[in-house]
N, C-alpha and C positions, 0 to 999 in steps of 0.2 A: 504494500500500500504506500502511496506518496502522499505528501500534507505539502502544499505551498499556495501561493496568493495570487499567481499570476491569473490574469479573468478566464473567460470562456464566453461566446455565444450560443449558450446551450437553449434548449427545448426544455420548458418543466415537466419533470417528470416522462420523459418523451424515451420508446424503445423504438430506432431507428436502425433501417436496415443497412447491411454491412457496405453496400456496394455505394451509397448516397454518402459513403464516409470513406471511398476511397480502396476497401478490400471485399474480399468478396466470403473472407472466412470467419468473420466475425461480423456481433450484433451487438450493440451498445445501449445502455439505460443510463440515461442522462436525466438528475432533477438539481433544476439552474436555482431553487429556493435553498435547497438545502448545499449546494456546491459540491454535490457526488457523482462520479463519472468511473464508468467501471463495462469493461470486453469482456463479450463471453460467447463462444466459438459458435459456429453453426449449430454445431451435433446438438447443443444443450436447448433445449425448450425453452423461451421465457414467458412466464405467465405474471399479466399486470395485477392490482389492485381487487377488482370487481370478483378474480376469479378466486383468489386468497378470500376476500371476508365472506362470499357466497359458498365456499366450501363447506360441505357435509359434516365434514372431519374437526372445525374448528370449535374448539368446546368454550363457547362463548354464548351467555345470554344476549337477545336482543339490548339490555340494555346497555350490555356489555359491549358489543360491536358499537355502539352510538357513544359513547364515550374515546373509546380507544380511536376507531378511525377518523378523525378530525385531525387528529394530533401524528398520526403513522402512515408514513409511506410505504410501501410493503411491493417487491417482487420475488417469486419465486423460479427458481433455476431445476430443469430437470434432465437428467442424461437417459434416461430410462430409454427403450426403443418404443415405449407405447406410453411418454408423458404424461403425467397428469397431477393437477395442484396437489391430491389429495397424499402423492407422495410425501409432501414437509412435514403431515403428521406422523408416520408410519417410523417405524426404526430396522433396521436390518437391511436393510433395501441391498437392492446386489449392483444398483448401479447410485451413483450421486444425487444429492439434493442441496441446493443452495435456496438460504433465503437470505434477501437484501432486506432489511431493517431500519426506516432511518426516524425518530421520534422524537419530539418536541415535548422537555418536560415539562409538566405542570408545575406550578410555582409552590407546590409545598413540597417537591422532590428537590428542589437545587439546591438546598441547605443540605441534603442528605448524599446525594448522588455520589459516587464513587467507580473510581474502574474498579473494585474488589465486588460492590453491588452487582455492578452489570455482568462480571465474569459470571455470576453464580443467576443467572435471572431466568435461566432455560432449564440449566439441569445447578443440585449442588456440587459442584466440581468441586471446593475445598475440603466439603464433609468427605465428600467418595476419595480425594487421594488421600488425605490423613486417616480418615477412620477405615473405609471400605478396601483400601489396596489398589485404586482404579491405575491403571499405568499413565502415567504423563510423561508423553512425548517430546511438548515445546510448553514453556509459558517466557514468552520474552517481552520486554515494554515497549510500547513505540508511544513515543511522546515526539510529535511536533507542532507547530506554531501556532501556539493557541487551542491547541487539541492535547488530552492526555488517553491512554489507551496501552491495547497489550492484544496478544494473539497468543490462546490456549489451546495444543494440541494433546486429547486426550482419549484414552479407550474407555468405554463406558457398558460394564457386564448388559447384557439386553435383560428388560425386565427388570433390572436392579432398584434396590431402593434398600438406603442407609439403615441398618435396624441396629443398633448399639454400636459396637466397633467393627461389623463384619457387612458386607454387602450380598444380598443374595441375586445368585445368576446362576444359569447353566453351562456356561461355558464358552457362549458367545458373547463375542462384543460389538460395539457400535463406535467408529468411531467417531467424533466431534471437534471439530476444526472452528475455532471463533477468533475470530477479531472485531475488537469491540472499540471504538473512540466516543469520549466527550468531549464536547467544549470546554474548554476554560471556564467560561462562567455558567456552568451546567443546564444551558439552556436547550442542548439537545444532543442524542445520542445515538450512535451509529453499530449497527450490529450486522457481519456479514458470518455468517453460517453454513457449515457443509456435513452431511452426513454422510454415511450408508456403510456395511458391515466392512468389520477390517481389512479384510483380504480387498476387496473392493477399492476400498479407501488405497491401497497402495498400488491396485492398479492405475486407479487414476488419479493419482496423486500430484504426479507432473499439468496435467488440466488444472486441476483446482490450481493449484499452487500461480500459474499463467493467470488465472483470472484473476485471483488477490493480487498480484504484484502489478495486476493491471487497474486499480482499484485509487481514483483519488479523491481525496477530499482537499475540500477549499474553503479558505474564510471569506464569508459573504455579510 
C-alpha cells in the first residue's frame, strides 16, 4: 500500500474498466471522497455497494444496514470461477475473497479508535494468537502521512472460537490477510481484507499481494 498527497482526477466511488485506463488486464475502484485507488486483475470479480448490503449472507438488521451504510463504502473482490458476493461471508473458500472497506467514524468513536481496535474488529486476532495458538505470519506497521495502520497476516482454525486458553478447530485453517489505516484524527478508516483456506491462500498469494501493493491512499 502507498500513503502520499499528490491529487488525482478520480470518479467517486467509480469501478472503471481496464482498457479506459490504458491496460487491458486490470480493473480499478476508485472513491475521489475518500482518496482510495486500488488494481485488481481481470480474473477477480468486482462486486459494488448495492450487491454487498443486499446480500442474503449479511447478518444485519434492517436497522442495522440504515445506520452502517451512510457512513461505508464497501467492494467486494472474488476469484472464485463462479463469483458471487455471498463468498465474503463464507470461510474456507478454495479460491480468494477481498473486501475493500473504507468508513467514516462517528464522533463518539475518535476518542476511542485505535489501529489495535480495528486489527481485532472482524475476527479476535490478539485473543486467538496469545490465548488460542492461531499462527501469525506478518503483523508489521505502516504508518504514513497523516494515516496510522498495520497489515496482519494470520491462520485462523475454521470454526474457531477462543474458549479459555485453547481454541477449538478441526484442523483446518483460514487464512486472513488485513491491512487496516486510520487517519490521524480518526475520522475514518480503511480496511482491505482477503481470505480463503490456507493452501489457497499460498497459491494465490502472489495476486493478492499485487493488489495490496497496488493499493493507495491519499489525504483529501
Amino acid at each position: 500500500m502507498t500513503i502520499g498527497r499528490s491529487g488525482w482526477a478520480l470518479a467517486v466511488a467509480a469501478i472503471l474498466a481496464a482498457g479506459a485506463c490504458g491496460s487491458s488486464d486490470n480493473q480499478y475502484v476508485k472513491d475521489s471522497d475518500a482518496g482510495s485507488y486500488i488494481r485488481v486483475p481481470n480474473q477477480w470479480e468486482i462486486f459494488g455497494e448495492d450487491a454487498f448490503w443486499n446480500s442474503a449472507s449479511l447478518n444485519l438488521t434492517e436497522f442495522q444496514k440504515d445506520r452502517q451504510r451512510p457512513r461505508t463504502n464497501v467492494w467486494v473482490f472474488d476469484r472464485a470461477e463462479k463469483p458471487s458476493v455471498e463468498h465474503a461471508f463464507q470461510a474456507l473458500l478454495e479460491q480468494p475473497v477481498g473486501v475493500l472497506r473504507i468508513v467514516n467514524s462517528n464522533p463518539d468513536e475518535i476518542d476511542t479508535l485505535s489501529p489495535r481496535l480495528l486489527r481485532n474488529q472482524f475476527h479476535e486476532i490478539d485473543a486467538g494468537v496469545t490465548q488460542g495458538g492461531w499462527p501469525l505470519h506478518t503483523i508489521e506497521t505502516l504508518d504514513g502521512d497523516g494515516f496510522r495502520g498495520e497489515r496482519v497476516v494470520v491462520d485462523i482454525p475454521a470454526g474457531s472460537a477462543v474458549e479459555g486458553d485453547a481454541a477449538v478447530n478441526d484442523g483446518s485453517y483460514l487464512t486472513w490477510d488485513q491491512t487496516v489505516y486510520m487517519k490521524d484524527d480518526a475520522s475514518k478508516a480503511y480496511f482491505l481484507t482477503f481470505s480463503c483456506e490456507a493452501h489457497c491462500y499460498e497459491q494465490y498469494k502472489g495476486e493478492i499481494e499485487d493488489i495490496i501493493d497496488s493499493w493507495k491512499v491519499q489525504q483529501r
